[in-house]
C-alpha positions as CSV (number, residue, x, y, z in Angstrom):
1,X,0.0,0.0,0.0
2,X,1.4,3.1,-0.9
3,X,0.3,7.0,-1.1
4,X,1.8,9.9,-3.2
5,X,3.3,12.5,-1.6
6,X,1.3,16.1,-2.5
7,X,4.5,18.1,-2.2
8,X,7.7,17.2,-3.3
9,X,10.0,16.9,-0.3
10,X,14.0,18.3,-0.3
11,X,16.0,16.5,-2.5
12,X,18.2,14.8,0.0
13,X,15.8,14.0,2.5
14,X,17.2,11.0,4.7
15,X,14.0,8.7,5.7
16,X,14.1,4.5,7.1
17,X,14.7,1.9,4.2
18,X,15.5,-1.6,4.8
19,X,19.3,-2.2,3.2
20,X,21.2,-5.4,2.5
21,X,24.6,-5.3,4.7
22,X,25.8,-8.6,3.6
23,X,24.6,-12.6,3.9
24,X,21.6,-12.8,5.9
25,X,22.4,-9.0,7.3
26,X,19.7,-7.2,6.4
27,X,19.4,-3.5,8.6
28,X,16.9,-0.4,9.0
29,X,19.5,2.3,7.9
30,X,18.7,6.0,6.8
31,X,19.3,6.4,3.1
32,X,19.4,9.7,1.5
33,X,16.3,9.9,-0.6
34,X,17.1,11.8,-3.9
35,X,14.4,12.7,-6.8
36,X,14.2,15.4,-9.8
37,X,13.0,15.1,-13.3
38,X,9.3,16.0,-14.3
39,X,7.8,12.4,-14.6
40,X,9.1,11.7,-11.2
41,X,6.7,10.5,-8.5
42,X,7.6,10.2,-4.7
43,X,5.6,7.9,-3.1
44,X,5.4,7.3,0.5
45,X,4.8,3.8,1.6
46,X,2.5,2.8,4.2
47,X,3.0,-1.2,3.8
48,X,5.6,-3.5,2.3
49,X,5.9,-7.1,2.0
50,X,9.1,-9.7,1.9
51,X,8.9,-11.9,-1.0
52,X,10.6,-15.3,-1.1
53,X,12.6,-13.9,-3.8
54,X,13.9,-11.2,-1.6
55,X,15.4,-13.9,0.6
56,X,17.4,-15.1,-2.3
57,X,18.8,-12.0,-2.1
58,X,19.2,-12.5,1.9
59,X,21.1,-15.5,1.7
60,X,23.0,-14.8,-1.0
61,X,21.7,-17.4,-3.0
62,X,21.5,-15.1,-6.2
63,X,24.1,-12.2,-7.2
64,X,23.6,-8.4,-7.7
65,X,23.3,-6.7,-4.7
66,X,25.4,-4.3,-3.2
67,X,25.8,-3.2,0.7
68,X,23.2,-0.8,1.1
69,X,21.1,-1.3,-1.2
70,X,17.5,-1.6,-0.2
71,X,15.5,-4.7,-0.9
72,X,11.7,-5.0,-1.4
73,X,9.4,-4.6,-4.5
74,X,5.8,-6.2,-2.8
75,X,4.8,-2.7,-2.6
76,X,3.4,-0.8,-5.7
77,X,6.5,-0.2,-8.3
78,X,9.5,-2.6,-8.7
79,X,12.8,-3.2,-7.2
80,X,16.1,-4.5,-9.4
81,X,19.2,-5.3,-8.8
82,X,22.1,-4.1,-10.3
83,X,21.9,-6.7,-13.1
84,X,19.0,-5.0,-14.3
85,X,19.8,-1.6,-13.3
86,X,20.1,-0.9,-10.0
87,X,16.5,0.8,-8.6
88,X,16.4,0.8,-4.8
89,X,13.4,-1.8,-3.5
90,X,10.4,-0.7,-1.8
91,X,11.2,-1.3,2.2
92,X,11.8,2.7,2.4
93,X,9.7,5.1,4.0
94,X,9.8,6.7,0.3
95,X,9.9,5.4,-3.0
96,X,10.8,7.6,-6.2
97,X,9.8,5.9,-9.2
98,X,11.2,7.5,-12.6
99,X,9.3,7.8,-15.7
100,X,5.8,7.5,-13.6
101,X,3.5,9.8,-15.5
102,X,2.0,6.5,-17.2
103,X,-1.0,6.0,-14.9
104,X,-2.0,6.9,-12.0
105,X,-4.0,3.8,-10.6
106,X,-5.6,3.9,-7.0
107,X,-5.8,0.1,-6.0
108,X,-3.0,-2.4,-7.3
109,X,-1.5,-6.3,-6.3
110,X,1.6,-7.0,-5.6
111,X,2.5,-9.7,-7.5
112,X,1.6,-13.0,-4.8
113,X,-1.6,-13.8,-6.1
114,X,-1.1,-12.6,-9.8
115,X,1.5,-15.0,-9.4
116,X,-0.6,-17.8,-7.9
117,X,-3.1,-17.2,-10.9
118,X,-0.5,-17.1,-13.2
119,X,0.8,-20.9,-11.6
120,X,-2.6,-21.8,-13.0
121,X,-3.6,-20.3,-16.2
122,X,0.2,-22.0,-17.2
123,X,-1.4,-25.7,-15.7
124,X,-4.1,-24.9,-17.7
125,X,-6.4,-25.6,-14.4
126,X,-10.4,-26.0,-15.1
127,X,-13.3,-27.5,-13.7
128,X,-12.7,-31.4,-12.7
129,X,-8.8,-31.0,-12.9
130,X,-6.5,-32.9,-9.7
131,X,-3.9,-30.7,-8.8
132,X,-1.0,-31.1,-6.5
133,X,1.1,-28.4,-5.7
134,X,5.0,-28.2,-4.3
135,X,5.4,-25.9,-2.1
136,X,3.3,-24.2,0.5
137,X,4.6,-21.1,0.9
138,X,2.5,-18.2,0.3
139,X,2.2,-18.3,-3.3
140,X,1.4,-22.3,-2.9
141,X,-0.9,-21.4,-0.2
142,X,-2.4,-18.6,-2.9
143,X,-2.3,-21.3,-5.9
144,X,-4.1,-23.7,-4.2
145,X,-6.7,-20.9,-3.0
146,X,-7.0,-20.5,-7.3
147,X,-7.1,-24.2,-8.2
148,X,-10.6,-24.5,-6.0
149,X,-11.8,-21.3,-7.4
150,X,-11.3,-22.2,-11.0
151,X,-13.3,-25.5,-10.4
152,X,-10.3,-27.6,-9.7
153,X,-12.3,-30.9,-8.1
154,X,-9.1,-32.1,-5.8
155,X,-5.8,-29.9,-4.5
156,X,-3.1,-31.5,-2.7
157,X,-0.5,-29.2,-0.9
158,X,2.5,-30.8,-0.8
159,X,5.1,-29.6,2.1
160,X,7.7,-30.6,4.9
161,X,6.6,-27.7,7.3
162,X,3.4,-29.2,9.4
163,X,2.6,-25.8,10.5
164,X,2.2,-24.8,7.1
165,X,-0.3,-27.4,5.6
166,X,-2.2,-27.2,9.0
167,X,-2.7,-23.3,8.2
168,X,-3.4,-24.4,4.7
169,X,-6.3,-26.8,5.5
170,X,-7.6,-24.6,8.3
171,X,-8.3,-21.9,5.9
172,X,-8.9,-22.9,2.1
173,X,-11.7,-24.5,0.7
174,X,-13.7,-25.1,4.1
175,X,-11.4,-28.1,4.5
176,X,-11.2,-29.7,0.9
177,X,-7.6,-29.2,0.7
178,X,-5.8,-32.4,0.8
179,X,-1.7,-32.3,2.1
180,X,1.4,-34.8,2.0
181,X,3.9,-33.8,3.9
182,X,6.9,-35.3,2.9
183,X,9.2,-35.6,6.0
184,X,7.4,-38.5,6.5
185,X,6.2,-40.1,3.4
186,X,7.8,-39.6,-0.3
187,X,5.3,-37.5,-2.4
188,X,4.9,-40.2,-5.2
189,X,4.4,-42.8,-2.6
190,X,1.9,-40.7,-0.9
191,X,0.1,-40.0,-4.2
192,X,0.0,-43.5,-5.5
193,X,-2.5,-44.2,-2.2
194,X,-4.7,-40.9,-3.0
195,X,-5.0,-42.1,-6.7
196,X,-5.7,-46.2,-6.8
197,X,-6.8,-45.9,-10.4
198,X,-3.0,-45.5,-10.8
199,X,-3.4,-42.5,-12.7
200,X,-2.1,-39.6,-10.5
201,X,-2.6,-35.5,-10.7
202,X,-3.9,-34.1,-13.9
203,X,-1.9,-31.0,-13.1
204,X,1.2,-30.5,-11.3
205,X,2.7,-27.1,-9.7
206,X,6.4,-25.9,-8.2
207,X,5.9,-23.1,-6.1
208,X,9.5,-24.0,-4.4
209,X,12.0,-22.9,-7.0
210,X,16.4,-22.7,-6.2
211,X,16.0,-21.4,-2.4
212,X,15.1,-24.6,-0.7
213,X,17.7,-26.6,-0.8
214,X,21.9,-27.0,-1.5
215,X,23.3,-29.7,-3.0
216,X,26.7,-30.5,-3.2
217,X,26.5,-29.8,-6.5
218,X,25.4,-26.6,-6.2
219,X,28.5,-25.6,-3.6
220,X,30.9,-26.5,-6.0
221,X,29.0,-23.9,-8.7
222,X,28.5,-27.1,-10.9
223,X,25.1,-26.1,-10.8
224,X,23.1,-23.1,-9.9
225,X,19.9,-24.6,-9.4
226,X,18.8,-28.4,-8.0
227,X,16.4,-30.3,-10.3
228,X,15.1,-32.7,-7.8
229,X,11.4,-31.3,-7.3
230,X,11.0,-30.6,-11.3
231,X,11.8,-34.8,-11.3
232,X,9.6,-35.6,-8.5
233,X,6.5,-33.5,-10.6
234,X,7.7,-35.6,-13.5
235,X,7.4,-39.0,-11.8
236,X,4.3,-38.0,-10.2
237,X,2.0,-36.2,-12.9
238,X,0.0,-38.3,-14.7
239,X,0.8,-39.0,-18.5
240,X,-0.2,-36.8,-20.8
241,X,-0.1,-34.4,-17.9
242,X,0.6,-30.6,-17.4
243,X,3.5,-29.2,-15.2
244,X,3.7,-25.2,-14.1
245,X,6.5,-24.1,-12.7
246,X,6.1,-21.0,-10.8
247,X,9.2,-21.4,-9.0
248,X,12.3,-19.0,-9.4
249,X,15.1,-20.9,-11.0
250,X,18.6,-18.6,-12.3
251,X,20.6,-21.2,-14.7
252,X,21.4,-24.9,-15.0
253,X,20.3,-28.0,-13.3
254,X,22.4,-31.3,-13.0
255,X,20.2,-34.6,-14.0
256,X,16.6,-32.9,-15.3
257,X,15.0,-36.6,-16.6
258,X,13.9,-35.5,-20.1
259,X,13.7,-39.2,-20.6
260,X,10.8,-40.1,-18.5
261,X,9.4,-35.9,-19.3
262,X,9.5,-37.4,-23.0
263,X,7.8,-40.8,-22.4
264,X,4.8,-39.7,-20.5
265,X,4.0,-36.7,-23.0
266,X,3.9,-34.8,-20.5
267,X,3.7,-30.3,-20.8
268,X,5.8,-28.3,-19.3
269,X,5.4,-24.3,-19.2
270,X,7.0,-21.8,-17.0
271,X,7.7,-18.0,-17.0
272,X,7.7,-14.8,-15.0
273,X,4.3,-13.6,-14.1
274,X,2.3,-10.5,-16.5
275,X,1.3,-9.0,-13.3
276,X,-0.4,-6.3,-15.0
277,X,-2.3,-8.9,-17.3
278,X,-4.4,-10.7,-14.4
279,X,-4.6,-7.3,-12.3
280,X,-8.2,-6.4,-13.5
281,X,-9.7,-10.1,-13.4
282,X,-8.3,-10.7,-9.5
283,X,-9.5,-7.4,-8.5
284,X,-12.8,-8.3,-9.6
285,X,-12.7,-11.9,-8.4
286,X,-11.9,-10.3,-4.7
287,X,-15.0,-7.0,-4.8
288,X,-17.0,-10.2,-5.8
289,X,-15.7,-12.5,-2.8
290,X,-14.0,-15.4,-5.0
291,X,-10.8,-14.8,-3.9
292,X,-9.4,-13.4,-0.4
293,X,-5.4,-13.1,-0.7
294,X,-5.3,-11.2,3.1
295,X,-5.5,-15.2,4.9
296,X,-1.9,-15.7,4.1
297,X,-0.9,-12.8,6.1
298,X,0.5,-13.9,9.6
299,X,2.6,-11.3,10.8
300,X,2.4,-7.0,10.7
301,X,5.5,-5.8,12.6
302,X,7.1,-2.9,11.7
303,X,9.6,-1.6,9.2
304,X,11.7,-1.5,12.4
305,X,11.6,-4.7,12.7
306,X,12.7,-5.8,9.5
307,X,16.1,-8.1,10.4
308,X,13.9,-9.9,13.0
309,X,11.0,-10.5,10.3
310,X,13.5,-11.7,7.3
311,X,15.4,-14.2,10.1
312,X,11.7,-15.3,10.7
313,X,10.8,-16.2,7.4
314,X,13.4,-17.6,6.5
315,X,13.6,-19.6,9.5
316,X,10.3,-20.5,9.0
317,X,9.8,-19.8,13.0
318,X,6.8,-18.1,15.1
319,X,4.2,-19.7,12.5
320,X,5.1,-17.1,10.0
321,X,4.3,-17.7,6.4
322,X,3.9,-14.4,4.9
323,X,5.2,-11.0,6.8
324,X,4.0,-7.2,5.8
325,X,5.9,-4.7,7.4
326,X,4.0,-1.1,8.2
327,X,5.2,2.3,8.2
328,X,3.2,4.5,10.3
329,X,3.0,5.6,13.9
330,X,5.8,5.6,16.3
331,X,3.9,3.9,19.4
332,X,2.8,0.6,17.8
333,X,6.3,-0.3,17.5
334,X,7.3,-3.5,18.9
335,X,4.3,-5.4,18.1
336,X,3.3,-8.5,15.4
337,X,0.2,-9.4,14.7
338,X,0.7,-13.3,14.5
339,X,-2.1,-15.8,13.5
340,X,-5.1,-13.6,15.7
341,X,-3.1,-12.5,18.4
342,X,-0.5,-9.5,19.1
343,X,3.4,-10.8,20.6
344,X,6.5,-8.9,20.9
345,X,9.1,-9.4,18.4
346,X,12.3,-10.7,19.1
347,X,14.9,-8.0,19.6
């Protein structure tokens, strides 16, 4: 949520951002805000998210970010890195967006659930279809939340974090949602049981991507990302199935099975999300009630509080699934709203 601010402010005007100081440092420092040109607008933010791609950038798991640099784009514009050109994120008090007399739109998404939609419409997802999804992280949790509302007649959420699926079943689909988790019994396994006509999930969705796992492989750089869940969705889809990853993957993956891909004709599509494509239809779909992207929201601290909340979701600690940090008044610093009730962070 952001607001535009009616006056333009001094041109050096320090204000709060949230700035990478190095692996898994991540610090509220003051950052000079600077802004000129014409088709500038400064907008002053009221509420920003962490994405799981910003903790790729918190762990270091992808390059192109500088000390200082300030992460964030769940807000209204977009934050790159320096391999795309090196615009500050949107955990700042203040945002300056170049090149902004486009539009002037009052109500936006962020782009979770345009991404969640987007995991879909690339499955192809309809009325009747089985789907499982990997992952159930918020854009899992927001995929599955689209399967049922497209028609989709069975969703399994498939997950190692108990917590997680136990939110997820509490809260879509009055309880339709199906889960695996598999710390304790191997997806396909698991899936093999929940299909005894042998066939298996008519669709098939990574909503994981590089970030949640290592590999030797990986440390010694001869591979950037792991292809173990894009096998698993092979081995478990059914043939003639559809696979969507949504997942963020940067470069090349050791032993992808293209032979078993090939022989059950399966369809693979993947891409980065046209948020501004789907932005109309969800914002419709949620005046109308079909869609509610606010339950995946478990904790509101403050921008403040922003190395505690990153070392919380990436720990996956304090029941936290998706964190939006506020900017606002001084005195309701120190609290997080967590799953219905108010704690004090962590200091």
């Amino acid at each position: 949520m952001t607001s535009i601010v009616n006056a333009m402010l001094p041109r050096h005007t320090e204000a709060p951002a949230a700035t990478i100081q190095g692996k898994k440092d991540e610090s509220r420092k003051m950052k000079t805000a600077q802004w000129f040109g014409t088709k500038d607008v400064v907008l002053r933010v009221t509420s920003t998210a962490i994405c799981g791609s910003d903790l790729h950038l918190y762990t270091n798991a992808m390059p192109g970010m500088k000390k200082g640099d300030i992460l964030g784009h769940e807000f209204i514009f977009f934050g790159y890195t320096h391999l795309t050109g090196g615009w500050d994120g949107g955990q700042a008090e203040y945002v300056r967006v170049p090149y902004a007399d486009l539009n002037c739109l009052k109500v936006l998404l962020s782009d979770i659930l345009p991404t969640a939609w987007h995991s879909n419409e690339l499955g192809e997802v309809g009325p009747g279809d089985r789907v499982a999804i990997w992952g159930a992280g918020p854009v899992g949790l927001l995929a599955a939340h689209c399967a049922f509302a497209r028609g989709a007649e069975r969703v399994i959420l498939i997950d190692k974090e108990e917590f997680r699926l136990k939110f997820a079943k509490e809260r879509i689909s009055m309880g339709r949602l199906e889960t695996i988790n598999f710390s304790q019994k191997k997806p396909y396994e698991a899936l093999r049981e929940m299909f005894p006509d042998g066939t298996g999930p008519d669709v098939c969705i990574e909503a994981v991507g590089l970030h949640y796992t290592n590999s030797w492989q990986t440390a010694l750089k001869l591979e950037t990302d792991p292809s173990d869940i894009l096998n698993e969705l092979i081995e478990c889809c059914r043939k003639g199935g559809r696979i969507a990853v949504a997942g963020a993957y940067a470069g090349y993956c050791n032993h992808f099975n293209i032979g078993a891909f090939m022989e059950k004709c399966l369809t693979m599509r993947a891409g980065q999300t046209p948020v501004q494509k789907y932005w109309c239809k969800l914002l419709q779909m949620i005046e109308q009630g079909k869609l509610d992207p606010t339950f995946v929201i478990t904790h509101r601290p403050m921008l403040e509080q922003a190395s505690e909340a990153y070392r919380m979701f990436n720990d996956k600690t304090h029941g936290c699934i998706k964190v939006v940090m506020k900017l606002g008044k001084k005195e309701t610093a120190g609290k997080t709203e967590t799953a219905g009730q108010t704690t004090v962070a962590a200091s």
